[in-house]
Steps between C-alpha positions, in 0.01 A plus 500: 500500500429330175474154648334398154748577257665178465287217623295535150871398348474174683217410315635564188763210519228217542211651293557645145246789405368297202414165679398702762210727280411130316467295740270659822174419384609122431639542883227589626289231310684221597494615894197566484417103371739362733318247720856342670561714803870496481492557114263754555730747714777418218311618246373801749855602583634525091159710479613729746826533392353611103249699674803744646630578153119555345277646833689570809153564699396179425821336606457665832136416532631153448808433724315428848279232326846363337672507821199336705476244228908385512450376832420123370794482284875473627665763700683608209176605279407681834797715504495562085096626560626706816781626278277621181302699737815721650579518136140602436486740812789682341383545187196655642714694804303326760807495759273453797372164352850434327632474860228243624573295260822470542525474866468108515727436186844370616288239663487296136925494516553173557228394253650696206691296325577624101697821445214702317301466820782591733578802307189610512473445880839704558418798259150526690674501829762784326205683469333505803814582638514832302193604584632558847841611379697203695802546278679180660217251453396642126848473383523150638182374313512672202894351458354126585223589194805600316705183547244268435436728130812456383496098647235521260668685234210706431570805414191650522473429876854659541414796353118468700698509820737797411189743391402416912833587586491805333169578611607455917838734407229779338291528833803489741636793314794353320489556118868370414440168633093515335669629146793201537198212601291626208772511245586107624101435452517669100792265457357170656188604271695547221582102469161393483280457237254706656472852412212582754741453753748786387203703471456498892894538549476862288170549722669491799783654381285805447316478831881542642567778298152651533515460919886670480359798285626403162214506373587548121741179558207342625233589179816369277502136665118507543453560100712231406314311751153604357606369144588172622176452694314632216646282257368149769168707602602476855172710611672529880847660374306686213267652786754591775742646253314714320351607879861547586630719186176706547633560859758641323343705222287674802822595692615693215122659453457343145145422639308359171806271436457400810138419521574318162710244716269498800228404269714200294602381871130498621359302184732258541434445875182475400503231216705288813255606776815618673325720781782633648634661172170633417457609800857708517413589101200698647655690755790581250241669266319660782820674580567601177182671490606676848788574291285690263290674823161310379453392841115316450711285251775400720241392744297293335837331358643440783204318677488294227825422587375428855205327386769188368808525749247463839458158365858406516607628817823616356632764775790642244205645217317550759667747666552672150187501413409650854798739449373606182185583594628670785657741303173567253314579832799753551443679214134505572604678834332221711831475743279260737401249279851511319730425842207223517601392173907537588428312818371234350782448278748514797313226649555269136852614458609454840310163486711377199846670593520728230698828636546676183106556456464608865766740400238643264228476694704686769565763215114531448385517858783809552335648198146478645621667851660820280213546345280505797821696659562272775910528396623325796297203412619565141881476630459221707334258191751656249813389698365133517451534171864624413656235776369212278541659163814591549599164599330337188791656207161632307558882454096586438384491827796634636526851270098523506470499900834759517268731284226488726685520864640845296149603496394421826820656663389799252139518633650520854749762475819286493629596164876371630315129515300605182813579313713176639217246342434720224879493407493132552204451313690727157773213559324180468280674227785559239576104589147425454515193270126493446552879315771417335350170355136618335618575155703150518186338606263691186812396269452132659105502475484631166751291351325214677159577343659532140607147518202407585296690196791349277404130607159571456522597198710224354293275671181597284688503238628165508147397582354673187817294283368221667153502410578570134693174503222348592263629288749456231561138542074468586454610125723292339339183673157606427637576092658128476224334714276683225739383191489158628137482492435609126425145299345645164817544277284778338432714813910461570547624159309806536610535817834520382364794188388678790795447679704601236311835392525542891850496532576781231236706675684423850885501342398877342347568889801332662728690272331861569496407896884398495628760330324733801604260729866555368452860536386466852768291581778787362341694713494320794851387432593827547347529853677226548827592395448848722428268771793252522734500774783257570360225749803453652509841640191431684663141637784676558335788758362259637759275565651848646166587722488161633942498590388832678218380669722206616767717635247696726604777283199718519610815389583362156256248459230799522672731312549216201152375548308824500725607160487182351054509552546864355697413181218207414230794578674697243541233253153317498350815539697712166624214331176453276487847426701691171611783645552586818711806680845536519504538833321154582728315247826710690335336884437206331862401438633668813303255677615252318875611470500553929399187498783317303710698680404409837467107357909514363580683882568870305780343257366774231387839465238637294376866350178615353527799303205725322477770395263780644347572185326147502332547827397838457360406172344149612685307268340127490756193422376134396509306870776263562648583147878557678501203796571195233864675426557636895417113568739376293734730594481398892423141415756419219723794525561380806538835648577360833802353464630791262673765783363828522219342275240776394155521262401837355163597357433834336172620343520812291296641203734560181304587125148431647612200579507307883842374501625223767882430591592203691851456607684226712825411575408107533751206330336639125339304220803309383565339849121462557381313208749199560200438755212344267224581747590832558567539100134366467321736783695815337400357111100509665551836677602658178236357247231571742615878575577528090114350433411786744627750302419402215149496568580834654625651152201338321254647718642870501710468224834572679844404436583341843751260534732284696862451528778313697879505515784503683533755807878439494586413162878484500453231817162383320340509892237646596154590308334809387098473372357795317155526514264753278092523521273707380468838749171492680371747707200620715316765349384804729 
């Protein structure tokens, strides 16, 4: 189980990430000078506490002194030390010691007297009852924790206690009720001022996802996770996201993506001394490598990865690790050491309940007997493995031991056993989620990494504006400091001369350098003007990804999402350009015209028509030169409330020329410019296309041109644009 994933959240409501990176050395300073004895633990205990947000192996180096040293203050500090230490425990997966700790704790009941420490005292209990799966008692606790939250009226806590609901419903195997506790947690999260903690709502969110085989569901939460923990340089969330998403990226074999993310996630652990995320980071590059058959590699990766978790005693990675290296030793065709391996990670996973891992490790042992052809042994480990899986609602396991009882029955002779598993294997692989998901997930990941360049860049940018400010206003402090110091009217005098004669030297330079800047600028301008897209279109799908997302409406949400990332490919990636093929322009606005119609619920149809002769003759068009006029049209022709509403695009050639027809049906021009905003957008569209042209004509000396008018012109509705460009081609 991930018994870590939200006790890290808890510590995020008392300690914000910037007083928490400020302040730890003057913590530790003031402890450390502490002569009072009682003063001295307080000061010890708020080090502590900063320590698990900057260097978790500290913290946990720390927590039997702290505990040792509450025992001369009041019961009450006694149960807060005993409690940071299950919280610390957790962080680091240390169940064994999380359990000691906790043993004695509902001795300090009657001594707890203020609500923060009594919800802390019932959400610990929640917990420990978890761990053992006692349903009754961890619903009981975890409700009291509840209570006393909303007593409270801190939302935060709510929301705290609803990510461990959700987190119990995971691991006994029910995702409605995990989904419904999460979505409650996003909500609580939602009314807080703190963003961190809807960061670890869409984490856990994922992880539910992720466990249930969604698993491009769970990349989609975990990104929008990622940019909120980037954004407060939470190194813990940064670190086990990134860890988790490369999970991801290795399931669908995009293996140097995924080492990308391992990498990120193991930097980060490292910067926060968080051993047990290094540790996992490790083995998760070690198995990429026995991904990629270099076998040394994975070794050497993966005990690193021991080297860090055997400090922590956490029996979860652990057993993966173990696991993992169980299966390198398989391909190395050293069967004895790898059931030695296996074993071992029976003995963690049993140790900390976790049944869906001993499902695997089932699956791996099976695979070890078939290869050393010892089938019944094989079948016996294979059906434990399927008796769990199959109870656990995650299809991997289940379709990948079917294929391999079909090849054990084979290897024996029983091809009417062979063929059942096989044939029930074929089944759960055309449901396979994780297949169907990997070009969701790429779309995901490499819209996710564009953002990121984008930010980048506009955050050097603003630095490099800012620094010229500075210099800026550095000179003209230095020039009047200097002014202010000339006494001798005769060396102002000549200063001025020289001033003077200066300033015709730098007017004529300033005049040369504008008039290129000016003709930078008109070019520019023009990228620009190529560039320029409606905002409002991008609020708006959004607004419609987010309704879908909220309606559990998967289907769409994907389809609109992985559309909507390609139409902002297309654009930032042609826009800049002159020319660009026909046939990119023609996807371009299909993408975008799907999408409108999908957004208005299919209240209009649309038709893109071109002629053959401009594909086979790789006619080039001016990008984005029609989807000002098909915007109005949709927008302020209000083609979905017209009935039987349509658009109509047609590209033909006609006297060398590329000529455009755009046709709707919408409410027409009359009706349309009562609306000054609309009037205004349409006035823009049509000076900027005209410019367009007109440089167009100018630079091939064409006669191109633009015109409007009624489509209907008896009922003045409708509108009809005619377009004409220069015809360019490719030349074979």
């Amino acid at each position: 189980m991930n018994f870590n994933r939200y006790f890290f959240f808890i510590l995020i409501l008392f300690i914000p990430s910037s007083f928490v990176f400020g302040q730890e050395e003057k913590s530790l300073s003031e402890f450390q000078k502490e002569t009072d004895t009682k003063k001295r633990f307080l000061k010890e205990y708020d080090y502590v506490q900063l320590l698990t947000k900057k260097n978790l192996f500290k913290a946990d180096s720390l927590k039997i002194s702290l505990i040792d040293n509450s025992y001369m203050m009041p019961s009450v500090w006694q149960f807060r030390a005993i409690a940071l230490a299950c919280e610390i425990d957790l962080l680091t997966g240390n169940t064994a010691a999380f359990r000691s700790h906790i043993s004695g704790i509902e001795t300090f009941r009657e001594s707890l007297q203020e609500k923060e420490d009594l919800f802390l005292f019932y959400k610990l209990l929640g917990k420990s009852s978890s761990l053992i799966s006692d349903q009754t008692s961890t619903l009981f606790y975890y409700g009291k924790a509840e209570k006393l939250a909303k007593e409270m009226r801190n939302n935060a806590k709510v929301s705290l206690i609803n990510v461990h609901f959700a987190d119990f419903f995971i691991f006994q195997n029910q995702k409605d009720s995990a989904v419904y506790y999460s979505n409650l947690a996003l909500k609580y999260a939602r009314r807080t001022n703190n963003k961190l903690a809807t960061a670890y709502c869409f984490n856990t969110q994922a992880f539910i996802y992720s466990y249930f085989g969604q698993f491009e569901l769970a990349v989609a939460k975990n990104i929008i996770g990622l940019e909120i923990a980037n954004k407060f340089n939470d190194l813990y969330l940064i670190s086990k996201i990134n860890r988790e998403i490369g999970e991801a990226q290795r399931k669908i074999l995009n293996f140097d993506d995924a080492l990308d993310y391992f990498n990120q996630s193991l930097s980060n652990a490292l910067r926060l001394n968080d051993y047990r995320q290094v540790g996992l980071s490790y083995s998760n590059i070690g198995m990429v490598y026995y991904d990629k058959k270099d076998l040394p590699k994975a070794l050497n990766y993966l005990k690193k990865g021991q080297y860090y978790l055997a400090k922590l005693e956490d029996l979860n990675a652990l057993g993966e690790l173990f696991s993992n290296l169980g299966l390198v030793q398989v391909e190395l065709k050293r069967y004895a050491v790898a059931l030695n391996d296996f074993n071992q990670a029976l003995v963690y996973y049993e140790s900390s309940g976790n049944k869906l891992r001993i499902a695997e490790v089932y699956y791996n042992v099976g695979n070890v007997f078939l290869k050393q052809k010892k089938y019944q042994n094989a079948i016996n480990y294979l059906q434990k493995s399927l008796k769990i899986s199959e109870g656990f609602g995650t299809k991997n396991q289940v379709f990948s031991t079917y294929k391999l009882l079909a090849n054990v029955y084979k290897d024996l002779g029983n091809l009417k056993q062979s063929y059942f598993y096989l044939e029930k294997y074929l089944y759960y692989l055309d449901s396979n989620s994780t297949l169907q998901a990997a070009t969701k997930i790429a779309e995901l990941s490499e819209s996710y990494r564009y953002d990121q360049r984008e930010k980048l860049i506009q955050s050097q940018a603003d630095s490099i504006n800012k620094q010229r400010q500075e210099k800026l206003i550095s000179s003209k402090t230095i020039e009047n400091a200097e002014l202010k110091n000339e006494f001798q009217r005769y060396v102002i005098l000549g200063f001025f001369i020289l001033l003077l004669f200066a300033g015709i030297i730098v007017f004529y330079r300033f005049n040369q350098i504008e008039i290129k800047r000016r003709q930078k600028e008109a070019e520019m301008s023009q990228t620009l003007l190529r560039t320029q897209m409606n905002p409002h279109f991008v609020f708006n799908a959004m607004s419609v990804i987010q309704s879908y997302i909220y309606e559990n409406d998967t289907e769409n949400s994907t389809r609109f999402l992985v559309n909507f990332s390609r139409l902002m490919r297309l654009i930032l990636e042609n826009s800049p350009k002159e020319f660009i093929p026909i046939a990119t322009e023609v996807e371009i606005l299909e993408k975008y015209l799907s999408m409108q119609k999908l957004r208005f619920e299919n209240r209009f149809e649309y038709s893109l028509e071109v002629e053959a002769e401009l594909f086979s003759e790789g006619a080039s068009i001016p990008p984005m030169i029609t989807q000002p006029f098909i915007e109005n049209a949709i927008e302020h022709g209000q083609l979905h409330t017209i009935q039987d509403g349509f658009i109509k695009v047609h590209f033909y050639k006609k006297n060398n020329q590329l000529k455009i027809d755009i046709i709707d049906n919408g409410i027409g021009r009359k009706v349309a410019e009562m609306n000054k905003k609309s009037k205004a957008h349409k006035s823009m569209a049509m000076k900027i296309t005209k410019d367009r042209i007109d440089n167009l004509n100018k630079k091939y000396k064409t006669e191109g041109f633009l015109k409007i008018e009624d489509f209907n012109k008896t009922l003045e509705v409708g509108t009809k644009i005619l377009i004409s460009l220069p015809y360019k081609y490719e030349t074979h």
